[in-house]
Each structure stands twice: as structure tokens, then as C-alpha cells.
HTML snippet that shows the backbone in 3Dmol.js (N, CA, C, O; Angstrom):
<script src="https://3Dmol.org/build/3Dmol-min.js"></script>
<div id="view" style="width:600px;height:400px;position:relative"></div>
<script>
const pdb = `
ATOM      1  N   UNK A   1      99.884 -45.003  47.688  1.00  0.00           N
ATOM      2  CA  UNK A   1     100.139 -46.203  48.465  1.00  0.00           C
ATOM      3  C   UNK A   1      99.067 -46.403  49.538  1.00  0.00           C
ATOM      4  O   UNK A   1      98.702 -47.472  50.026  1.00  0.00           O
ATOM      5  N   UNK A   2      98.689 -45.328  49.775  1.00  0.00           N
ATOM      6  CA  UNK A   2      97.624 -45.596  51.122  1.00  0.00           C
ATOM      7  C   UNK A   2      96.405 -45.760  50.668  1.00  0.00           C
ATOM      8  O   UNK A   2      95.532 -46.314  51.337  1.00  0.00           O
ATOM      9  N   UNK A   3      96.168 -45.173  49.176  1.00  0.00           N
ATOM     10  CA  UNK A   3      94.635 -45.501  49.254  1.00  0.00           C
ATOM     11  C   UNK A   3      94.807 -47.177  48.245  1.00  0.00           C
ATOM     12  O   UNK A   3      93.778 -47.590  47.710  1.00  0.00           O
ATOM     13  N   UNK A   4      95.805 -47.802  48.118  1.00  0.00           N
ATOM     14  CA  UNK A   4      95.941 -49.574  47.927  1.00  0.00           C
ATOM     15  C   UNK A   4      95.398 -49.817  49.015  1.00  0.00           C
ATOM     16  O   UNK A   4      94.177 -49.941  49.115  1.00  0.00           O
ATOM     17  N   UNK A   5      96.325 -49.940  50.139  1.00  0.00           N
ATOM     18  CA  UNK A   5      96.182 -50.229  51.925  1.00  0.00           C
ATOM     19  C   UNK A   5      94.775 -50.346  52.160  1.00  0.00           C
ATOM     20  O   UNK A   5      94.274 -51.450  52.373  1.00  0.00           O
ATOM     21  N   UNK A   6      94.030 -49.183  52.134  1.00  0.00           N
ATOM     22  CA  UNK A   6      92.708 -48.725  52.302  1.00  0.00           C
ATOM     23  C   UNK A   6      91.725 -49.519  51.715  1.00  0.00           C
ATOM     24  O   UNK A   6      90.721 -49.788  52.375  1.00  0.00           O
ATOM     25  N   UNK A   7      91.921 -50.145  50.017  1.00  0.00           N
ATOM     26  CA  UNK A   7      91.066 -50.418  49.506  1.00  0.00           C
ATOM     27  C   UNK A   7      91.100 -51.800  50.092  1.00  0.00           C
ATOM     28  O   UNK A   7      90.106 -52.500  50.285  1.00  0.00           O
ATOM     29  N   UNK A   8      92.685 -52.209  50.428  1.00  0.00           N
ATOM     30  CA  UNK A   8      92.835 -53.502  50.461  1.00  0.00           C
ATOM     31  C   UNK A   8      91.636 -53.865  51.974  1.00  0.00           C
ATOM     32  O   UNK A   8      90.761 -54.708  52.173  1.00  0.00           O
ATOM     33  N   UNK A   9      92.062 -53.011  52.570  1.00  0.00           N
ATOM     34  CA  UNK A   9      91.106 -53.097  54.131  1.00  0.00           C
ATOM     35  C   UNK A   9      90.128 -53.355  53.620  1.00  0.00           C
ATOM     36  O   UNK A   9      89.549 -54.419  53.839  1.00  0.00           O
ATOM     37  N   UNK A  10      89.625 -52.317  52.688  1.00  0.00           N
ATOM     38  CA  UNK A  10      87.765 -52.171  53.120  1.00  0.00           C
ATOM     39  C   UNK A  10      87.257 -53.574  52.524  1.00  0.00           C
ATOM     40  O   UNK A  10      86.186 -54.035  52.918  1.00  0.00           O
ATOM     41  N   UNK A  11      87.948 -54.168  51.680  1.00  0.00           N
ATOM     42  CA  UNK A  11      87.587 -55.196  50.333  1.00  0.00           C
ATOM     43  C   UNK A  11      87.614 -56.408  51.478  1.00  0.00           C
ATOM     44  O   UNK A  11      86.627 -57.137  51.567  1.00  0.00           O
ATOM     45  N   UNK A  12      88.633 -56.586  52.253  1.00  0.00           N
ATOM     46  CA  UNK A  12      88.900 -57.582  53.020  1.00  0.00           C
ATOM     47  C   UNK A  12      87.639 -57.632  54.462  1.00  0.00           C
ATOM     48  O   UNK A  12      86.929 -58.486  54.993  1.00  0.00           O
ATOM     49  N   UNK A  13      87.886 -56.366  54.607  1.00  0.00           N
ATOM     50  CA  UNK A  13      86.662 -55.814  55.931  1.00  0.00           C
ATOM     51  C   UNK A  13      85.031 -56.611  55.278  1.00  0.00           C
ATOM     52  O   UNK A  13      84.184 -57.358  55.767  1.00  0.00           O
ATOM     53  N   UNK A  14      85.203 -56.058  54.179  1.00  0.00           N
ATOM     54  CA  UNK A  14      83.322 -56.462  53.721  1.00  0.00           C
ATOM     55  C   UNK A  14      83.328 -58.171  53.190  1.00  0.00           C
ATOM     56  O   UNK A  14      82.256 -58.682  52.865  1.00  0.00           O
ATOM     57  N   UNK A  15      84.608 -58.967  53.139  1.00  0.00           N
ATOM     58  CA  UNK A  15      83.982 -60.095  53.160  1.00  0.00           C
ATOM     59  C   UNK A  15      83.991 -60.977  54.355  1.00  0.00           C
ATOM     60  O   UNK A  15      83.414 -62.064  54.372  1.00  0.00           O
ATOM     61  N   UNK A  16      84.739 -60.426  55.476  1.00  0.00           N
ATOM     62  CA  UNK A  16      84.606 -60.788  56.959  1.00  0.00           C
ATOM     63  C   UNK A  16      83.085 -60.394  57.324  1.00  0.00           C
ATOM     64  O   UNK A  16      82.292 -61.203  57.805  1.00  0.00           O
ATOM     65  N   UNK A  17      82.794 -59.108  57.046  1.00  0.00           N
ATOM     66  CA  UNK A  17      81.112 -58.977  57.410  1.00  0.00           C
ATOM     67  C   UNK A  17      80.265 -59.792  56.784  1.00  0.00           C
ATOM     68  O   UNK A  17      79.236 -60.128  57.371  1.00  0.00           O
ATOM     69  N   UNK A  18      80.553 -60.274  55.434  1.00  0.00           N
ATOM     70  CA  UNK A  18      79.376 -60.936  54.805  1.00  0.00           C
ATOM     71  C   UNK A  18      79.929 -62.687  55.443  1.00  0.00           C
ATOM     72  O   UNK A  18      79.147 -63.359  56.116  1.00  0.00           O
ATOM     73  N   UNK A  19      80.767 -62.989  55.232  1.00  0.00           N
ATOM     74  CA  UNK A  19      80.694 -64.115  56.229  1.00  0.00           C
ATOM     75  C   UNK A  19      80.078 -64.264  57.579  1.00  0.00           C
ATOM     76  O   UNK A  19      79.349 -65.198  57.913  1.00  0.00           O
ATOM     77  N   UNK A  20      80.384 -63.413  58.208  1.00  0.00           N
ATOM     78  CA  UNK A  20      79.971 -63.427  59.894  1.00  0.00           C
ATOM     79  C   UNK A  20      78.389 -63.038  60.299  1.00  0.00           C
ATOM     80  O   UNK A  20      77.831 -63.402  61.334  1.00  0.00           O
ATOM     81  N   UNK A  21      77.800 -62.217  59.247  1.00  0.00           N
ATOM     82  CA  UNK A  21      76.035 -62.009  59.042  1.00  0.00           C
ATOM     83  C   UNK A  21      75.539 -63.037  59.828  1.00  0.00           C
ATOM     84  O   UNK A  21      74.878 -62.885  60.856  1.00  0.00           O
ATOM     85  N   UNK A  22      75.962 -64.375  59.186  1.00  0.00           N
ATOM     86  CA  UNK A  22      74.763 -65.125  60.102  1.00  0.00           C
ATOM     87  C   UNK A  22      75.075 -65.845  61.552  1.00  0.00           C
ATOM     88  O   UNK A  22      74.549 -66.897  61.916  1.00  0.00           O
ATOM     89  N   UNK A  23      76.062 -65.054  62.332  1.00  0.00           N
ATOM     90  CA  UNK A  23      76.606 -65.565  63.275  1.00  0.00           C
ATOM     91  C   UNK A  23      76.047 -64.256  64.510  1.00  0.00           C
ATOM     92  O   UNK A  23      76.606 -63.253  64.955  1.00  0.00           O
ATOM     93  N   UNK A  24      74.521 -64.957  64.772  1.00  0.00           N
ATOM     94  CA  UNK A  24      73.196 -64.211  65.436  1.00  0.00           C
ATOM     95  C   UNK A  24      74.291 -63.555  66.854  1.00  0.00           C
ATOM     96  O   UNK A  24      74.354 -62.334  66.998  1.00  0.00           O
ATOM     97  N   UNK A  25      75.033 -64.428  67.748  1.00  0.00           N
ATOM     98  CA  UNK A  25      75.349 -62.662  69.028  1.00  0.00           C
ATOM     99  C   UNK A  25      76.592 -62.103  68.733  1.00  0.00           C
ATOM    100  O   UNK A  25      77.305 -61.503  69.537  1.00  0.00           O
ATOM    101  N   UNK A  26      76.893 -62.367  67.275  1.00  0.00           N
ATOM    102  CA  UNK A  26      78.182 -61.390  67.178  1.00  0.00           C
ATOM    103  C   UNK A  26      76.951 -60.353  66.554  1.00  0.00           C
ATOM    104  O   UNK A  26      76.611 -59.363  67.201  1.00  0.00           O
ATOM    105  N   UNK A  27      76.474 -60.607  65.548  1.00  0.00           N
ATOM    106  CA  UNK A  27      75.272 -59.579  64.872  1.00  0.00           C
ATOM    107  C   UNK A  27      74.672 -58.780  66.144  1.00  0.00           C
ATOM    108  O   UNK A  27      74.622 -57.553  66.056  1.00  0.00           O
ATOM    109  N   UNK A  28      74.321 -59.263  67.042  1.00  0.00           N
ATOM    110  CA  UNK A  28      73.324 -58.517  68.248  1.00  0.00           C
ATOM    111  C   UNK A  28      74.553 -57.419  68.676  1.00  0.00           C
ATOM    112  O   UNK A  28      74.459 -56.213  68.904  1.00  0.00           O
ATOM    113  N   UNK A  29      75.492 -58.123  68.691  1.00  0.00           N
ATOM    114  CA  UNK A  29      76.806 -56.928  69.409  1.00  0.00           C
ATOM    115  C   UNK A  29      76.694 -55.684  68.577  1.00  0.00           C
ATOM    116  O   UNK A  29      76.218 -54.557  68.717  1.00  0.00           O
ATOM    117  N   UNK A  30      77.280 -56.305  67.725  1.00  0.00           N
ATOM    118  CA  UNK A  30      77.399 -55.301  66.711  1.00  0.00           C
ATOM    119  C   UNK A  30      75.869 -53.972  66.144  1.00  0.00           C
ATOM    120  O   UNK A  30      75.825 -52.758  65.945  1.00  0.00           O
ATOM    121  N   UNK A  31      75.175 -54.762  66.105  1.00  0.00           N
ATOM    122  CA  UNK A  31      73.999 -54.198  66.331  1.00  0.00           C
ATOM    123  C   UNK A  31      73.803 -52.921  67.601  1.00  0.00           C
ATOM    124  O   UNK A  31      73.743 -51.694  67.529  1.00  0.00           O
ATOM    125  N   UNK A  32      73.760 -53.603  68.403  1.00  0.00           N
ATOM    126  CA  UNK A  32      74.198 -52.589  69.501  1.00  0.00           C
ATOM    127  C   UNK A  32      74.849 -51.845  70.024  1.00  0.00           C
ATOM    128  O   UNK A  32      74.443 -51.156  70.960  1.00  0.00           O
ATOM    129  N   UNK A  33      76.245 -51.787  69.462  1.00  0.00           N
ATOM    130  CA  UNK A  33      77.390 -50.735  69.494  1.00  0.00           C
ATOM    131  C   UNK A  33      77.214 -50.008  68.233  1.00  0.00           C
ATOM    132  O   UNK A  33      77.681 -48.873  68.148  1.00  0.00           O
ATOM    133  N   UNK A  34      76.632 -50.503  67.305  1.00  0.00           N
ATOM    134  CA  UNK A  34      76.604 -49.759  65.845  1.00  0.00           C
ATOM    135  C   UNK A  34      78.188 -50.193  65.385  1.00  0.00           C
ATOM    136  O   UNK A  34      78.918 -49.206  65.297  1.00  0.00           O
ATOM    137  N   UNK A  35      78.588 -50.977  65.199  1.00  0.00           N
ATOM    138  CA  UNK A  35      80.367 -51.190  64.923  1.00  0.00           C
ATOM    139  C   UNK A  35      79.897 -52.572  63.676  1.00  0.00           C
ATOM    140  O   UNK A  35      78.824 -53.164  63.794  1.00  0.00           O
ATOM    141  N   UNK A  36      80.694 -52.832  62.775  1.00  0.00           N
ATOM    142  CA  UNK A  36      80.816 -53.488  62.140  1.00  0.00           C
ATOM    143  C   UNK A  36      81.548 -54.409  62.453  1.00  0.00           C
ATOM    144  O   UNK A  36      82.639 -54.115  62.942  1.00  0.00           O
ATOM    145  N   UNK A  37      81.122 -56.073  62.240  1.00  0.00           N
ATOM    146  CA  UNK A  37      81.739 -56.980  62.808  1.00  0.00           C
ATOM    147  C   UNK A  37      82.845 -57.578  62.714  1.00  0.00           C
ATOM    148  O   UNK A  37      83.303 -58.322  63.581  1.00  0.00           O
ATOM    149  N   UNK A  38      83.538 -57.215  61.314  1.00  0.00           N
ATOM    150  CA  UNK A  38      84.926 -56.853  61.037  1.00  0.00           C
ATOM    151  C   UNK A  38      85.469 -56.440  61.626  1.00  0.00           C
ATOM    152  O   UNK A  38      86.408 -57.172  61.939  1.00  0.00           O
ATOM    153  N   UNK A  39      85.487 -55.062  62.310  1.00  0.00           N
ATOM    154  CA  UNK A  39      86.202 -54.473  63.701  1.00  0.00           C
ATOM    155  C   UNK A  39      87.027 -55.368  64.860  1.00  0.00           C
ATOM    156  O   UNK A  39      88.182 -55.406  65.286  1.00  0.00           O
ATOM    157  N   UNK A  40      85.225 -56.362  65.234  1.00  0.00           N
ATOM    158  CA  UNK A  40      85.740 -56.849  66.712  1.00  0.00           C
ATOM    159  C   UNK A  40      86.577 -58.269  66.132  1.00  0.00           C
ATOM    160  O   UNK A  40      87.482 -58.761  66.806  1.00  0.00           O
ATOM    161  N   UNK A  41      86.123 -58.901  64.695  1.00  0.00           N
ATOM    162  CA  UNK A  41      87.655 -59.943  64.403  1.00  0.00           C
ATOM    163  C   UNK A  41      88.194 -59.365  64.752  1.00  0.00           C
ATOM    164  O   UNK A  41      88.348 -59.239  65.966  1.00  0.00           O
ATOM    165  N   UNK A  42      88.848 -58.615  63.777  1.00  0.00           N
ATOM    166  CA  UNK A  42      90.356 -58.077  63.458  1.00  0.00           C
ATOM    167  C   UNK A  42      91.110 -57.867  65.108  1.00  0.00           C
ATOM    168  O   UNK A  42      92.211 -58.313  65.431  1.00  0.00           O
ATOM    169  N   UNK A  43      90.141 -57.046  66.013  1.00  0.00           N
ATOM    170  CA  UNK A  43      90.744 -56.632  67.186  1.00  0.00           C
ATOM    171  C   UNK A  43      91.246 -57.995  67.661  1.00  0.00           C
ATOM    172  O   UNK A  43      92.426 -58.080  68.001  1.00  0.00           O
ATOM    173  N   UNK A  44      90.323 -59.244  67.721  1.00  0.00           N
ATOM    174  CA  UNK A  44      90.132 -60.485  68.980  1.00  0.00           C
ATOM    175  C   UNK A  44      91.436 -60.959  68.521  1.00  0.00           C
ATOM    176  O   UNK A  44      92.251 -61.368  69.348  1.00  0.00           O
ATOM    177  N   UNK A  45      91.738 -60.935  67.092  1.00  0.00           N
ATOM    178  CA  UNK A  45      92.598 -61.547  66.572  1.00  0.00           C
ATOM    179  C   UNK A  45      94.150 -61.046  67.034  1.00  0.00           C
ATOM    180  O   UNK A  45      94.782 -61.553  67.961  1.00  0.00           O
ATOM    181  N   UNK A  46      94.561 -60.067  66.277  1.00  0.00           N
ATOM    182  CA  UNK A  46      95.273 -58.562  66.624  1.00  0.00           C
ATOM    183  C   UNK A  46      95.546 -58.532  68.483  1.00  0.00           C
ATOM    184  O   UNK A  46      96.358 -57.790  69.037  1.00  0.00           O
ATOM    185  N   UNK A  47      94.538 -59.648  69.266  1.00  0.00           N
ATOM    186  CA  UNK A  47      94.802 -59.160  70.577  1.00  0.00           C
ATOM    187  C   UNK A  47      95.670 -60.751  70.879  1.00  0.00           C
ATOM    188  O   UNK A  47      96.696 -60.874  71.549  1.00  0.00           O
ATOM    189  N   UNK A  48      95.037 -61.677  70.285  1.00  0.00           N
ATOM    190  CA  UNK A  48      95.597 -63.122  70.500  1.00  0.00           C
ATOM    191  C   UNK A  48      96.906 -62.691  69.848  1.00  0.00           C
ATOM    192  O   UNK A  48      97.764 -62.400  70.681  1.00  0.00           O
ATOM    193  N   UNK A  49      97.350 -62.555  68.342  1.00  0.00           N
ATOM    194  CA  UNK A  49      98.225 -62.516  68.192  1.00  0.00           C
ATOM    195  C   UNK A  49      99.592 -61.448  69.334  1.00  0.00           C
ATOM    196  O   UNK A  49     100.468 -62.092  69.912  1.00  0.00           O
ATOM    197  N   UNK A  50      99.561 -60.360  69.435  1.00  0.00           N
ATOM    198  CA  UNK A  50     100.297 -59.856  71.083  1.00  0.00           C
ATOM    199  C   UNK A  50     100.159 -60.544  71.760  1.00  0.00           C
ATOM    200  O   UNK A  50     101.350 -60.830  71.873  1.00  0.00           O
ATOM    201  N   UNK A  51      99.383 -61.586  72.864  1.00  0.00           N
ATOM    202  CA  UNK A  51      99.538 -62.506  73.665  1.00  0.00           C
ATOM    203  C   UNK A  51     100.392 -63.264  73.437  1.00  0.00           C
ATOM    204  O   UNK A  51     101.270 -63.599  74.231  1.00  0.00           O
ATOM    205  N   UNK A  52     100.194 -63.816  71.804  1.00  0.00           N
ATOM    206  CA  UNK A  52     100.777 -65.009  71.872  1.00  0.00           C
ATOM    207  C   UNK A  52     102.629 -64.286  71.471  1.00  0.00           C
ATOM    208  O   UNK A  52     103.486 -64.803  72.187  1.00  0.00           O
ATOM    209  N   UNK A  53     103.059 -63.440  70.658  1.00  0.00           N
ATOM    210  CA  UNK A  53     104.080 -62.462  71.192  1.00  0.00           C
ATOM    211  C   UNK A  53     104.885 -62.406  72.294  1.00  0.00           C
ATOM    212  O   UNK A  53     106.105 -62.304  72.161  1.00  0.00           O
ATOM    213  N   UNK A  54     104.170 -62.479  73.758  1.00  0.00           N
ATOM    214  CA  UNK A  54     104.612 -61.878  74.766  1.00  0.00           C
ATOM    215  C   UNK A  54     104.423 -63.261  75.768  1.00  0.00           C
ATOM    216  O   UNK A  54     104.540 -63.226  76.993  1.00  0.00           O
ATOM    217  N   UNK A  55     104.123 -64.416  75.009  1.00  0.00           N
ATOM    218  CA  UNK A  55     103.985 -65.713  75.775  1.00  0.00           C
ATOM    219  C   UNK A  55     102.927 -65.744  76.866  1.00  0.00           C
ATOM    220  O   UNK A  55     102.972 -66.503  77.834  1.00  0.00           O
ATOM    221  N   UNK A  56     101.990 -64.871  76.629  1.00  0.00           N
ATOM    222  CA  UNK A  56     100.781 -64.689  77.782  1.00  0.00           C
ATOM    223  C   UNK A  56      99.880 -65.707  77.115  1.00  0.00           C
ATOM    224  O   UNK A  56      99.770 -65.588  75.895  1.00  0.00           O
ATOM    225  N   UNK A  57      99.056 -66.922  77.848  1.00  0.00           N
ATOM    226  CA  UNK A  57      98.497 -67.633  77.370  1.00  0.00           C
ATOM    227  C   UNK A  57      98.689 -68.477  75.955  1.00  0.00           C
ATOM    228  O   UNK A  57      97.743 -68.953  75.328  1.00  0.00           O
ATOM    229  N   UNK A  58      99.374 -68.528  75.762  1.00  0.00           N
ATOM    230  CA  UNK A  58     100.585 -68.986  74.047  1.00  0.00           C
ATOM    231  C   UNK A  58      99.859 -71.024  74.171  1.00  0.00           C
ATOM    232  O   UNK A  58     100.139 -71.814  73.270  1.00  0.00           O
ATOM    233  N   UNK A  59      99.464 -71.220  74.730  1.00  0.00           N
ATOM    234  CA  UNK A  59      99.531 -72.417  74.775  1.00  0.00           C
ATOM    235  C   UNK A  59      97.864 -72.390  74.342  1.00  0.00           C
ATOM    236  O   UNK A  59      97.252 -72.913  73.411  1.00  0.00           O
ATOM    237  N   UNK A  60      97.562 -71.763  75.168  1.00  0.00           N
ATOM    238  CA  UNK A  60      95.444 -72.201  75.076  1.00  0.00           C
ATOM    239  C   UNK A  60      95.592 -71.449  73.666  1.00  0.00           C
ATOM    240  O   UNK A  60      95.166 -72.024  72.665  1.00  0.00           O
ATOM    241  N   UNK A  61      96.189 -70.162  73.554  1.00  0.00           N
ATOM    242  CA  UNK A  61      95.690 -69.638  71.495  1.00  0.00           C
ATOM    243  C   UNK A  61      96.163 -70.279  70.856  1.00  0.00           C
ATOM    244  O   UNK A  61      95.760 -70.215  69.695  1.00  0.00           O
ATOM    245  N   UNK A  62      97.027 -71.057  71.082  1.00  0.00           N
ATOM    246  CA  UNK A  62      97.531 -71.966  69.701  1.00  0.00           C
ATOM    247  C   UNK A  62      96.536 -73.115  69.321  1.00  0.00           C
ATOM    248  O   UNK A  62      96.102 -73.416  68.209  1.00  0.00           O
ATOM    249  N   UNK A  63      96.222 -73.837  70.907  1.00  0.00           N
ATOM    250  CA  UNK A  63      95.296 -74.792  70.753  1.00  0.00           C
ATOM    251  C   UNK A  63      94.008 -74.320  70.305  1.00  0.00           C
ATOM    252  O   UNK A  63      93.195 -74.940  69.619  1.00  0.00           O
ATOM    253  N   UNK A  64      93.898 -72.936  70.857  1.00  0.00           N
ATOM    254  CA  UNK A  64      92.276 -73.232  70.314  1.00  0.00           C
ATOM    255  C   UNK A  64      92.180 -72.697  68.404  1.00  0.00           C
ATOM    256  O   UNK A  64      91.554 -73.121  67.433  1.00  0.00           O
ATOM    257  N   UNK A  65      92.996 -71.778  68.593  1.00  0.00           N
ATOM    258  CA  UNK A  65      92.999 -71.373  67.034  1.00  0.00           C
ATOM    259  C   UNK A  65      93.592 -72.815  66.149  1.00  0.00           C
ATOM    260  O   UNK A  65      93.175 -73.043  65.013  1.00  0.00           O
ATOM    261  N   UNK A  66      94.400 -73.542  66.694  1.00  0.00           N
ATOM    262  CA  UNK A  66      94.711 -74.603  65.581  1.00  0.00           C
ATOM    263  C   UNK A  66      93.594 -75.719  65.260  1.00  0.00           C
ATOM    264  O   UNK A  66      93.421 -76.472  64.302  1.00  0.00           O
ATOM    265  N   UNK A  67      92.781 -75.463  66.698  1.00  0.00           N
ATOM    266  CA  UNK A  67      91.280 -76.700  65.768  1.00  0.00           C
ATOM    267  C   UNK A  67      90.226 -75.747  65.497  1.00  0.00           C
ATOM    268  O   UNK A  67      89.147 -76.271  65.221  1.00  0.00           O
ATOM    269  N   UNK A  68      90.256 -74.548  65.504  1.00  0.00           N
ATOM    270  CA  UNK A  68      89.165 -73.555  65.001  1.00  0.00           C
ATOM    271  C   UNK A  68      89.171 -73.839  63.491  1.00  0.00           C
ATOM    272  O   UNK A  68      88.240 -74.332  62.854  1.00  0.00           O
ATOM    273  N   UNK A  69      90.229 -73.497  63.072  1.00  0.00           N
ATOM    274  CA  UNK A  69      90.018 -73.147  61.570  1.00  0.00           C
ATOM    275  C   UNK A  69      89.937 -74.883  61.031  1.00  0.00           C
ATOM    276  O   UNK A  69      88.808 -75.049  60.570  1.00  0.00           O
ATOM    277  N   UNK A  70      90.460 -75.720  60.978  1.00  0.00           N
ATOM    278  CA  UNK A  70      90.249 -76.853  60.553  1.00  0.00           C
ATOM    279  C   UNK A  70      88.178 -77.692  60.646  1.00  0.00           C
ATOM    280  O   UNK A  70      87.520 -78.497  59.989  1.00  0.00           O
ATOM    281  N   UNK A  71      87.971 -76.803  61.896  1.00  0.00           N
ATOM    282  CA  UNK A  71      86.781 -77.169  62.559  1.00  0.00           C
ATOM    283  C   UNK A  71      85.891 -76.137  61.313  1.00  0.00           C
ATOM    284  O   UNK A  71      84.875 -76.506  60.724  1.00  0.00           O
ATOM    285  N   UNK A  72      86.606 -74.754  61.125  1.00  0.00           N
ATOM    286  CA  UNK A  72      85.648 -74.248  60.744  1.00  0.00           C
ATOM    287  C   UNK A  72      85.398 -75.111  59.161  1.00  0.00           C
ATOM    288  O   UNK A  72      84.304 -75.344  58.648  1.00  0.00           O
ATOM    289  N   UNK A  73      86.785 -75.485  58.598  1.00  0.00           N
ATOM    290  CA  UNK A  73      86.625 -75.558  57.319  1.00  0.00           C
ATOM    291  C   UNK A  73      85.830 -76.814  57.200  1.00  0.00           C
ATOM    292  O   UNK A  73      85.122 -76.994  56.209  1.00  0.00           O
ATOM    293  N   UNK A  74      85.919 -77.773  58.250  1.00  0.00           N
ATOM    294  CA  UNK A  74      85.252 -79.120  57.877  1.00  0.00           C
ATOM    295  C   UNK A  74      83.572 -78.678  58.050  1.00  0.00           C
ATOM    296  O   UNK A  74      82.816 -79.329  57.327  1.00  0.00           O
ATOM    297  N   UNK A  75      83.105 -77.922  58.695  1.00  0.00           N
ATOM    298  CA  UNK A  75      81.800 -77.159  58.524  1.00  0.00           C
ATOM    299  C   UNK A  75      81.701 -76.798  57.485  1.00  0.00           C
ATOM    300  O   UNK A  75      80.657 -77.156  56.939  1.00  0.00           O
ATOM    301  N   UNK A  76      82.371 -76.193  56.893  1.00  0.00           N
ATOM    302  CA  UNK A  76      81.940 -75.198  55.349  1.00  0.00           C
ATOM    303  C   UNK A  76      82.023 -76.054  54.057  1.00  0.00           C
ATOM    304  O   UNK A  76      81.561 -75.736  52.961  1.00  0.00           O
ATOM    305  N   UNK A  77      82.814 -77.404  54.429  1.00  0.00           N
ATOM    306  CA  UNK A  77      82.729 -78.080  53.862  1.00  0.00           C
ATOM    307  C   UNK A  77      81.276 -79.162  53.262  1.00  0.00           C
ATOM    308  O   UNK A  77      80.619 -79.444  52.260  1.00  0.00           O
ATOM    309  N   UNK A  78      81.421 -79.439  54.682  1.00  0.00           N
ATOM    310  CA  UNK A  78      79.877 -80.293  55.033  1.00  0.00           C
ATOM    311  C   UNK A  78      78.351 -79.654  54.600  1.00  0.00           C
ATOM    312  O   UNK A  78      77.379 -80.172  54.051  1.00  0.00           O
ATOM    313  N   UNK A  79      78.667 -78.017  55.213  1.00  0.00           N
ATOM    314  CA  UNK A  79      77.124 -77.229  54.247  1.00  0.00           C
ATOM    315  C   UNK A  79      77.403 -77.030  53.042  1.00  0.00           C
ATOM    316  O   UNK A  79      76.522 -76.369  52.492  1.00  0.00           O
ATOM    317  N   UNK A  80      78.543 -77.408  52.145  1.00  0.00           N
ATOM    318  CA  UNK A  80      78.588 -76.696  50.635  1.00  0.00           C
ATOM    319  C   UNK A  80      78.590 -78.480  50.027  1.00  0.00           C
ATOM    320  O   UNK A  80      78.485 -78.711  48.823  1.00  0.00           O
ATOM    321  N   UNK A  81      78.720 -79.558  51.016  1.00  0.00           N
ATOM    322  CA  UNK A  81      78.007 -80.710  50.283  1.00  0.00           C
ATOM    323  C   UNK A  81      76.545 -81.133  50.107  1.00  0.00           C
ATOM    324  O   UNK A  81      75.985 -81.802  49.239  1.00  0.00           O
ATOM    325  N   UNK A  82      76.084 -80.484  51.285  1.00  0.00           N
ATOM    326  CA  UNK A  82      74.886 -80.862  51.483  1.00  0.00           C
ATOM    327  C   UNK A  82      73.477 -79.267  50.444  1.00  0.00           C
ATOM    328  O   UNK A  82      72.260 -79.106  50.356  1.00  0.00           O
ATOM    329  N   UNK A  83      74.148 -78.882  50.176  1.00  0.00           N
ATOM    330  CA  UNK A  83      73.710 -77.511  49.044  1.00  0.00           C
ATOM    331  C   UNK A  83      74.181 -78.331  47.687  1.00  0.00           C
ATOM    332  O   UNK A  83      73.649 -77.929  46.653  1.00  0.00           O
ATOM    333  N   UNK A  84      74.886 -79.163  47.591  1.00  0.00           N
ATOM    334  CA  UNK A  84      74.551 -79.726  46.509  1.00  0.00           C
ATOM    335  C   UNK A  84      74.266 -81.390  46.359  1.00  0.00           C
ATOM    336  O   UNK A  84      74.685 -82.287  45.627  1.00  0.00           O
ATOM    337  N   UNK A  85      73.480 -81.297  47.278  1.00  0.00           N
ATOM    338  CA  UNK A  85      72.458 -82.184  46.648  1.00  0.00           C
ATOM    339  C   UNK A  85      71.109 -82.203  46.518  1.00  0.00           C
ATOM    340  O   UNK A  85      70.331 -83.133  46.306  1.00  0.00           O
ATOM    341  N   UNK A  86      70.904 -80.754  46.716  1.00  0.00           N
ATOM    342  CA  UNK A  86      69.538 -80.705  46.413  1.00  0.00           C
ATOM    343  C   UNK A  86      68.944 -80.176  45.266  1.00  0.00           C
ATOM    344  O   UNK A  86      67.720 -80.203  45.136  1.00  0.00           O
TER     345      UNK A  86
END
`;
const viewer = $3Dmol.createViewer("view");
viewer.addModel(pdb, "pdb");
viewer.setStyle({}, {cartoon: {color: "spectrum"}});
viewer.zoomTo();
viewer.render();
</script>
């Protein structure tokens, strides 16, 4: 059972890193602690989610995480139109 868990991590861990590569001062961080940038998601995340738990700031993480991901996807959208048209 644990080495599922495990694989499931590492599989999930390495496509958070290959996404986040080109995101230059999370790379410099990481670079400089030697830590993989998977780590500091998971933590930032993992730390919002307990906040938002314990009603500490519950209002600004909802807002900002609810136009993050929409924001992010209309980005990923927009570079995977513009990759095909060339």
C-alpha cells in the first residue's frame, strides 16, 4: 500500500516540477535551497488549505485561489492556441 502512495507522490511530484520549470524565481529558490519545486507547492498549498480550516484569512484564499486557477487555465489556453498556428 505504501509503495502505491509513494509512486502516486513521486508521479504527481514530477509533473508539478515539469510544469513549474519555467516559472524563473520559483526555479532561483529552488535552485538555491537545492529543494524541488514540488515541495514548496504542495507546502503553500497544504498551508492555505489549514488557514482556510481554522478561518484564518478564509476570505483573501478563497478569492485569490478562485481566480488563480481559472486565470491560470485561460493562459494555458491562449499559449496552446497560439502554438497552433504556427
Amino acid at each position: 500500500m505504501s509503495n502505491k502512495v509513494f509512486e502516486i507522490f513521486t508521479s504527481v511530484s514530477h509533473n508539478i516540477d515539469d510544469d513549474l520549470q519555467s516559472f524563473t524565481p520559483l526555479k532561483n529558490i529552488c535552485d538555491q535551497y537545492k529543494i524541488k519545486p514540488s515541495y514548496i507547492f504542495v507546502a503553500v498549498i497544504v498551508l492555505a488549505i489549514i488557514f482556510t480550516m481554522f478561518g484564518l484569512f478564509q476570505h483573501i484564499f478563497v478569492t485569490v485561489f478562485g481566480m488563480l486557477y481559472p486565470a491560470y487555465m485561460s493562459f494555458k489556453v491562449k499559449c496552446f492556441d497560439n502554438e497552433g498556428d504556427k
